[in-house]
N, C-alpha and C positions, 0 to 999 in steps of 0.2 A: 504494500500500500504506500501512498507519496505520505511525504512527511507531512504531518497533520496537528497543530496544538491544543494540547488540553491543559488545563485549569489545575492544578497542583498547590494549592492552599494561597496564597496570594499569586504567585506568581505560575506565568505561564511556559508549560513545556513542550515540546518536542516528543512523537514518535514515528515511527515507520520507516521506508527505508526509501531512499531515490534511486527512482527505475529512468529505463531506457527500452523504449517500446516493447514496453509492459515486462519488462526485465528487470530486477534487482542489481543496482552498480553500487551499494554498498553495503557495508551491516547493517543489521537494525538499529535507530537510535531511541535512544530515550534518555534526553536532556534537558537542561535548563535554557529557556530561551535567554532568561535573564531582566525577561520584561515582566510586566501588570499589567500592560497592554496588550489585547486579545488581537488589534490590529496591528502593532507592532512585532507578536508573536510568526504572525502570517506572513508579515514580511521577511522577519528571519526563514523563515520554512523556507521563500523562495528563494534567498539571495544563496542559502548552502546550497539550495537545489543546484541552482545557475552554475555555482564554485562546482562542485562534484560532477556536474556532466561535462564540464568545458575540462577538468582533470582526466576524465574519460573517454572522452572523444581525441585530445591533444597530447594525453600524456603528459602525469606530474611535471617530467622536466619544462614542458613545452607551455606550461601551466602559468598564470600570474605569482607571480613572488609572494611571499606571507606577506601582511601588511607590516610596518613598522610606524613606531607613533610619529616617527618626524616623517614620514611619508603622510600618513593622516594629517597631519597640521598640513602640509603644503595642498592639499585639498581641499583644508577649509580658507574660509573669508573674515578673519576677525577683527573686532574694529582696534585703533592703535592700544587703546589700554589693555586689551587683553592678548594682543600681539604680545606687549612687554612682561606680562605674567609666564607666555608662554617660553621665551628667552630661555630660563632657569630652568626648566621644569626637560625640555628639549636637550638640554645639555646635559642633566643626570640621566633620562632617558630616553632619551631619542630614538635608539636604535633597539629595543625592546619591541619585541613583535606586539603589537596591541592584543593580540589571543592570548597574550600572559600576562596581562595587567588586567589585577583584581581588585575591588571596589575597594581589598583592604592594602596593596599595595598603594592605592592614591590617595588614601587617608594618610596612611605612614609618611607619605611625600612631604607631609605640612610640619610637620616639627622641624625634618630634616633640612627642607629650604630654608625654614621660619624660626629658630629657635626660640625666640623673643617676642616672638605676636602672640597673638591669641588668636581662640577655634573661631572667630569670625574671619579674621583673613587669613587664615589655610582652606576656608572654606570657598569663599572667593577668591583668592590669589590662584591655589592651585585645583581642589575638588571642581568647581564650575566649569575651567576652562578646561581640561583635560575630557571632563564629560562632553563637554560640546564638542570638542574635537572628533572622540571618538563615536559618539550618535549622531553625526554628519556623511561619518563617514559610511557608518549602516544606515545614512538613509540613502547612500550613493550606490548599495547592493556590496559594499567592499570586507561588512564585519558584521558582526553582531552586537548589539546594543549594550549600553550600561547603565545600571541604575547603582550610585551608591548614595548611603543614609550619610545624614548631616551628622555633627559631632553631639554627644548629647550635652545636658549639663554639665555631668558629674565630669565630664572628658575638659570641659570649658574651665569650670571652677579649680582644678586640679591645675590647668597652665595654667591661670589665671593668678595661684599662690605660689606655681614654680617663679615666675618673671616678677614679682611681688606687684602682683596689680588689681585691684578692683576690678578691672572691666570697664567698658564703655562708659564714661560720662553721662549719666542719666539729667537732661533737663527737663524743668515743666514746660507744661505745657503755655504757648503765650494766650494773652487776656487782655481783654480791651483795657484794662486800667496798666497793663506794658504798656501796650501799643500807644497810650495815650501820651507817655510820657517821652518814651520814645520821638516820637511827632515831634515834639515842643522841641525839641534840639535836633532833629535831623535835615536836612539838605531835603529842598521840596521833590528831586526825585527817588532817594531811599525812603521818604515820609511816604510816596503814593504808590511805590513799592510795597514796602510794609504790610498798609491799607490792602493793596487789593490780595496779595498772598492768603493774607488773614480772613476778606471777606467770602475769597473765593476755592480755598483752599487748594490752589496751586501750587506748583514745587517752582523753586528759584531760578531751577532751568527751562520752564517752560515760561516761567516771566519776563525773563529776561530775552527769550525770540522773541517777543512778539511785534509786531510789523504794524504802525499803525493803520495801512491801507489793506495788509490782511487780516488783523484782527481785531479793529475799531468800528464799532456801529453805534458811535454814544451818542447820536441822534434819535434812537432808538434804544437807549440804554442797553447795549449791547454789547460784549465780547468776546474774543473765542478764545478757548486755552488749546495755546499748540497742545499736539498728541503726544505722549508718554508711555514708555514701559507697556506696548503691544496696544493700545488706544488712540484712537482716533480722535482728529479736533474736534473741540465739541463747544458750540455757542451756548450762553447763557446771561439771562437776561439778571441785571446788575441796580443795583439802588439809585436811584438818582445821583445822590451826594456822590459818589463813586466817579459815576459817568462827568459829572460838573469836574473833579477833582484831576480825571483824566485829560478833558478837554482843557483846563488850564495849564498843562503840563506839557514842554516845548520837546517833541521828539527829537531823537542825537543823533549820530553818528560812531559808533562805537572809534576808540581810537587807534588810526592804522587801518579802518575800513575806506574801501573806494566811496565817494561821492556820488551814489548812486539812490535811487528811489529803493529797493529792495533791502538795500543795506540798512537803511533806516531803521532804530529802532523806540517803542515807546518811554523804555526808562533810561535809554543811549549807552548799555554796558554791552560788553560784547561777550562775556560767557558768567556760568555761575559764581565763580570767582572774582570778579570785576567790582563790585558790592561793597567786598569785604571792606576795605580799608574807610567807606562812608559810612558803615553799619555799626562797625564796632568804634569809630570817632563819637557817635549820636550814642550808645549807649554809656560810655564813657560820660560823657557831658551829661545827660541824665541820673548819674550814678544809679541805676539799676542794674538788676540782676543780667548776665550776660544770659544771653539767647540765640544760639543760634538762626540761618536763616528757616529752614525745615520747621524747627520747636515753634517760634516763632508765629511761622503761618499756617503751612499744612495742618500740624498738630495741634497750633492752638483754636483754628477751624472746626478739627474735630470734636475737641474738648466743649467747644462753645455752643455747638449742635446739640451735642450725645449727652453732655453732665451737665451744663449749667442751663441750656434751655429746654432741655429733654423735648426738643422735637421726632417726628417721625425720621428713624432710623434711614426707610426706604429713600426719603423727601432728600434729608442731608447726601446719602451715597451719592443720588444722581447726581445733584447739586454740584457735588464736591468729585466727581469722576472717580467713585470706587463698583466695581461690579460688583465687588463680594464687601457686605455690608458687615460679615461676619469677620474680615480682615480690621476693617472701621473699626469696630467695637472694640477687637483684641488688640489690636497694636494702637491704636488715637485716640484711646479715651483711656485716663487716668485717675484713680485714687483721688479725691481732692478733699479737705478738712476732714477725713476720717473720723478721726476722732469726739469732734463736736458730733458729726452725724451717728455714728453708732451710739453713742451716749445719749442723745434724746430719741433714736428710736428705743433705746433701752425700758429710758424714764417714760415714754408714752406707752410702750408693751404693761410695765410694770405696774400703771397708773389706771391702766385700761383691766387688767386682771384683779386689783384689789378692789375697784368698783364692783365688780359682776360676784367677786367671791365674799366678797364682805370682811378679807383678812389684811394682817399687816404686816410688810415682810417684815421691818423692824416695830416691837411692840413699846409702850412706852414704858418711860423706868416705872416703877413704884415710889 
């Protein structure tokens, strides 16, 4: 029978054997495809097929070469940042046949490269790009797919006390009484920067393209947030004060860009990074809390939707360009005055029970 997958407790496998009109050209398999993907599985089934009859009709010698990982890279298309991830990573292995690198081999990579970081960038630096490499190359029919698990906790916590470090720098989330203050001492375009990050919960990099002839319709109170992370530009309609705030605001020229309409942009920085040095001068001068660009808008967007105005969930996602509202909630809403809050629901639970029961948890002295 042709090689066919089935379902093997999460993951999908392989059996049967590849024929040649209606002949058996090799043993029976029964393996691991390596995927959760029922369509991903199928694809493997075909791509061995492909390999194993063109071995058989040509003869191994006569066959394609094993893959090797620095042959995989020259295959793929990666953008410059993870070109230079892949630099290192090419140079310990490169010539490693991709059919011997195991999800726990490219874990192992991350200390090895990294001694000093932490499981967030071994996860990105080396785990990400190595996967893309290699699931590029099985979707070109050249290999078979890889799935490997992120680092856990306990994996994290562990560098985290080796390199003596806490971990990422946790900020709050920002609040219109930041932002307010913020304002009062910023430069009028990281103030309407700021503003619209916050009202619209955009990311720094998609603020910063924005094109006032492609994404300005404040006639119509109206703007579009460039597309991001697999999404598409998407309009939405804006607050008055916003749109007045925009229109008052003189588009630039980023610096070192041609003089051209296209190049034009509405806060005039030319990348994410452009900001910084007006951003953190206005917080400065304000003496508040530092905040980053992200905490700041994106997140403080969220927090302002989800915990302080506890609107509908669905209403904010779209609003705010998340498809998965359960992402929203997990990662952009934060913890805020706990403690006052658990203590009066406490005293209303406790207030609410001695009425109905007629007791008292503390009695009086005598």
């Amino acid at each position: 029978m042709p090689l066919e997958p089935y379902l093997r407790g999460r993951t999908w496998w392989a059996k049967g054997r590849v024929e040649y009109n209606d002949a058996p050209i090799t043993d029976y398999y029964r393996c691991s495809t390596g995927t959760s993907s029922e369509q991903a599985a199928r694809e493997w089934c075909r791509a061995e097929e492909k390999r194993q009859l063109r071995r058989f009709l040509v003869g191994p010698e006569e066959a394609e070469e094993p893959l090797t990982f620095a042959a995989a890279v020259l295959l793929h298309e990666p953008d410059a940042k993870t070109a230079g991830y892949l630099i290192p990573i090419v140079e310990l292995i490169g010539e490693a046949l991709v059919s011997d690198i195991t999800p726990k081999i490219v874990r192992e990579l991350g200390p090895i490269l990294y001694p000093d970081a932490g499981t967030k960038t071994w996860a990105r630096h080396v785990v990400t790009p190595i996967r893309s490499v290699i699931n590029n190359a099985h979707d070109l029919g050249k290999c078979p797919p890889i799935k490997i698990k992120g680092y856990t906790a306990e994996e994290q916590v562990a560098q985290d006390r080796k390199r003596g470090s806490r971990g990422r720098t946790k900020y709050k989330p920002g609040s219109w009484e930041w932002l307010l203050q913020f304002r009062a001492h910023a430069t009028q375009r990281v103030a309407a920067l700021a503003l619209t990050m916050f009202v619209t919960g955009a990311r720094i990099s998609q603020a910063v393209q924005m094109n006032p002839g492609q994404h300005l319709d404040l006639d119509n109170n109206r703007i579009c947030i460039p597309g991001a992370k697999g999404h598409d530009d998407r309009w939405i309609e804006i607050p008055k004060w916003l749109a007045i705030e925009l229109k008052n605001l003189q588009p630039g020229y980023p610096r070192g860009a041609e003089r051209k309409t296209e190049n034009l942009r509405v806060f005039g920085y030319a990348d994410r990074s452009s900001p910084r040095k007006d951003w953190n001068k206005a917080i400065e001068a304000a003496d508040i809390e530092y905040l980053p660009f992200h905490s700041a808008g994106r997140h403080g967007f969220g927090q302002e939707m989800n915990v302080r105005q506890s609107i509908d969930e669905k209403a904010a996602g779209a609003f705010g360009g998340w498809s998965d509202t359960n992402l929203m909630r997990r990662t952009y809403t934060h913890a805020e005055d706990e403690v006052i809050k658990v203590h009066r629901a406490l005293e209303t639970g406790l207030k609410r029970a001695q009425r109905k029961t007629k007791l008292k948890l503390v009695k009086a002295a005598k």
